[in-house]
C-alpha positions in Angstrom: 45.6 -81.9 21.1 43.5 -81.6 24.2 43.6 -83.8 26.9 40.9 -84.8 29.8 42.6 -87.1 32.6 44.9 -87.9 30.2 42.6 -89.3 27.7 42.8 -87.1 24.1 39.4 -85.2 23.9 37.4 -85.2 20.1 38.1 -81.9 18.1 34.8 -82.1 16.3 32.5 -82.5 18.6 33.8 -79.8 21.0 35.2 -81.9 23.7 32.0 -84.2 24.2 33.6 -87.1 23.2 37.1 -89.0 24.0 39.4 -90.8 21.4 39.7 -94.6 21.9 42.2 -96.6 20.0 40.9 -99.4 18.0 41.6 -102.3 15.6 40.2 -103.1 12.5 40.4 -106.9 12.5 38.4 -106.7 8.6 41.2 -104.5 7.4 44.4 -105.5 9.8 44.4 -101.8 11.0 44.7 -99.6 14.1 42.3 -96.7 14.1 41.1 -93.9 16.2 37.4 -93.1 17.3 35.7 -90.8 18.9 33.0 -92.3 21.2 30.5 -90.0 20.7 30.8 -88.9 16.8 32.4 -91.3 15.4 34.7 -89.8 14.0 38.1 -91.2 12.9 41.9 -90.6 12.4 44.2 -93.7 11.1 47.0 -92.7 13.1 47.8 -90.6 16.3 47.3 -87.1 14.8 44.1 -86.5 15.7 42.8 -82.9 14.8 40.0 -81.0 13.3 41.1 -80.9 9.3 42.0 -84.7 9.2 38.9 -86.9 10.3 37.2 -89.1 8.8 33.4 -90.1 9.4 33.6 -94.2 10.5 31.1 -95.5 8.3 32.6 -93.4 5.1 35.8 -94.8 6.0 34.6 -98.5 6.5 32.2 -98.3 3.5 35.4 -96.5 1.0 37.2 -100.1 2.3 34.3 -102.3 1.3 33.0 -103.1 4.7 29.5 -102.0 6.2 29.7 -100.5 9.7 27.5 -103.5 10.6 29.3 -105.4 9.6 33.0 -104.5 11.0 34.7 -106.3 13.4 36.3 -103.4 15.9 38.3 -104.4 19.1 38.5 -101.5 21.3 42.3 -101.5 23.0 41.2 -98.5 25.3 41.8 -94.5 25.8 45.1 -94.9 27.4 47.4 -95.0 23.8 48.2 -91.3 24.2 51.6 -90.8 26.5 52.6 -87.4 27.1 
């Protein structure tokens, strides 16, 4: 996992984006984003071969990304 300032940095869009913890408050759930993709993990192990796109993910779960109700809790969830 690669880090900027101590903030994990997105493996699929080569470092242009930072991971953000979030909750789900449709689906009671903690998830984590990439700012700038979007892409998504459902727990700390964020790498390459296990994201998933947000909207897939929302829409698999019966919620429109629209529609969701995300809370962002910040970049700081990652202690080293």
């Amino acid at each position: 996992m690669e880090l900027y300032n101590g903030k994990v940095v997105c493996p699929r869009c080569d470092g242009n984006g930072l991971i953000g913890k979030h909750k789900v408050e449709d689906l009671k759930i903690i998830i984590y984003i990439c700012d700038e993709c979007d892409a998504s993990w459902l727990d700390e192990d964020v790498s390459l071969d296990r994201f998933q796109d947000l909207t897939t993910f929302l829409e698999t779960r019966g919620i429109k990304y629209k529609d969701a109700q995300i809370v962002d809790l910040g970049y700081g969830w990652f202690k080293t």
